[in-house]
C-alpha positions as CSV (number, residue, x, y, z in Angstrom):
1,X,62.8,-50.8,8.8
2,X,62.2,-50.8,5.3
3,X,64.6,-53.8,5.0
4,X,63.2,-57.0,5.6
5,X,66.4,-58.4,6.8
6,X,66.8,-55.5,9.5
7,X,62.9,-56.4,10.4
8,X,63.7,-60.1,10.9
9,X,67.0,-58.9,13.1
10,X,64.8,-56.9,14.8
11,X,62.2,-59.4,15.5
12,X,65.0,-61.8,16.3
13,X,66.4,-59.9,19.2
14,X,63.1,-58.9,20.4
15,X,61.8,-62.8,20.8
16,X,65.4,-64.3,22.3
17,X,67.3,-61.3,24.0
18,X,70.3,-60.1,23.4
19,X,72.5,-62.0,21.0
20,X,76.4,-62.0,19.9
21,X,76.8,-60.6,16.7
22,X,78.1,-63.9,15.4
23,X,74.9,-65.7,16.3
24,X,72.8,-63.8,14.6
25,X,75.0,-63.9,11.3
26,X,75.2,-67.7,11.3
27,X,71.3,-67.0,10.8
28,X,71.5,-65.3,7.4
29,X,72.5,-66.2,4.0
30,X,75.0,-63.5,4.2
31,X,78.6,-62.8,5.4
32,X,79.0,-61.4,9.0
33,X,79.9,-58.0,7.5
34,X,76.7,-57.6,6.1
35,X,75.1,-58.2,9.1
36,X,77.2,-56.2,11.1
37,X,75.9,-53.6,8.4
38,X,72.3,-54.0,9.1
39,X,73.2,-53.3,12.8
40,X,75.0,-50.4,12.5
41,X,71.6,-49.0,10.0
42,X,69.6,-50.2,13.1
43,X,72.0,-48.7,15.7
44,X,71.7,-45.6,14.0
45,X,67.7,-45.6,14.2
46,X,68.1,-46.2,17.6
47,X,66.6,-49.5,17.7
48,X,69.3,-51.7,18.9
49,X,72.1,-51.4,21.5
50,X,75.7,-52.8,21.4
51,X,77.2,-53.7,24.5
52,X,80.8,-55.0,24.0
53,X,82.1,-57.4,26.9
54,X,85.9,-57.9,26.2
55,X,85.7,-59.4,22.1
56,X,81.8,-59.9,22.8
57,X,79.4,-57.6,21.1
58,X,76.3,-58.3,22.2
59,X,73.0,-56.7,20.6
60,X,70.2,-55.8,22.1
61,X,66.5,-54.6,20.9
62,X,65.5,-50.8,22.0
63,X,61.5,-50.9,21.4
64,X,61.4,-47.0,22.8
65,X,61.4,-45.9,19.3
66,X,58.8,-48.0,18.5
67,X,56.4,-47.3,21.5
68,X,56.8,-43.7,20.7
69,X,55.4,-44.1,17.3
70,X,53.0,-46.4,18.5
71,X,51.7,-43.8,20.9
72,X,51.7,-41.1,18.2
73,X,49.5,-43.4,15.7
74,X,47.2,-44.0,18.9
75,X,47.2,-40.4,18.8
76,X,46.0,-40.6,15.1
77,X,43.5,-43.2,15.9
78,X,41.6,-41.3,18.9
79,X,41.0,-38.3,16.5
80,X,40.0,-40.3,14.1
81,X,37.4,-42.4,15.7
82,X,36.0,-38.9,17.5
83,X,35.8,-37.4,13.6
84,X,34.2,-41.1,12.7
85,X,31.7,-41.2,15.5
86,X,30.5,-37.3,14.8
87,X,30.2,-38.3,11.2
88,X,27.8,-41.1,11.9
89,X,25.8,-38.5,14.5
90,X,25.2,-36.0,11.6
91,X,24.5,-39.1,9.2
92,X,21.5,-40.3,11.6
93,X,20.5,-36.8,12.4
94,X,20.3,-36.6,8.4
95,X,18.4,-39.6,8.0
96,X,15.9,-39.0,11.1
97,X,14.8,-35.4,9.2
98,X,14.2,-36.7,5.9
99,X,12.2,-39.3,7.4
């Protein structure tokens, strides 16, 4: 995801659905092998799906990789605002005594 053209393919699918692999070349300033590259790095991450209907390859987005880190940095986020919220306790407990 480091790629910003495998972000934008990525955000592509995810707002419009699945599209042929020919549509979403025609929307890059690249040739369709390229593209097809970029899929194949995104396939591999699990974060597209090919389903191939006769000479049709249709891609698809796969966000389950994505929730799954979302949920691990939610995760992160809880123990860090418990951690944050204790810090600020012991701050005002700090302040009340040298008052």
């Amino acid at each position: 995801m480091s790629d910003q053209t495998r972000r934008s393919l990525l955000t592509t699918l995810v707002q419009e659905g699945p599209l042929r692999v020919t549509e979403l070349a025609g929307r890059y300033d690249m040739s369709l092998n390229a593209v097809s590259k970029h899929i194949k790095v995104l396939e591999a991450a699990g974060l597209v799906t090919r389903k191939t209907l006769g000479r049709v390859h249709l891609i698809e987005a796969n966000l389950d990789p994505v929730h799954a880190v979302d949920d691990w940095f939610g995760q992160l986020r809880s123990i860090w605002d418990l951690r944050l919220d204790r810090l600020g306790e012991l701050f005002e407990e700090g302040t009340e005594r040298d008052e």
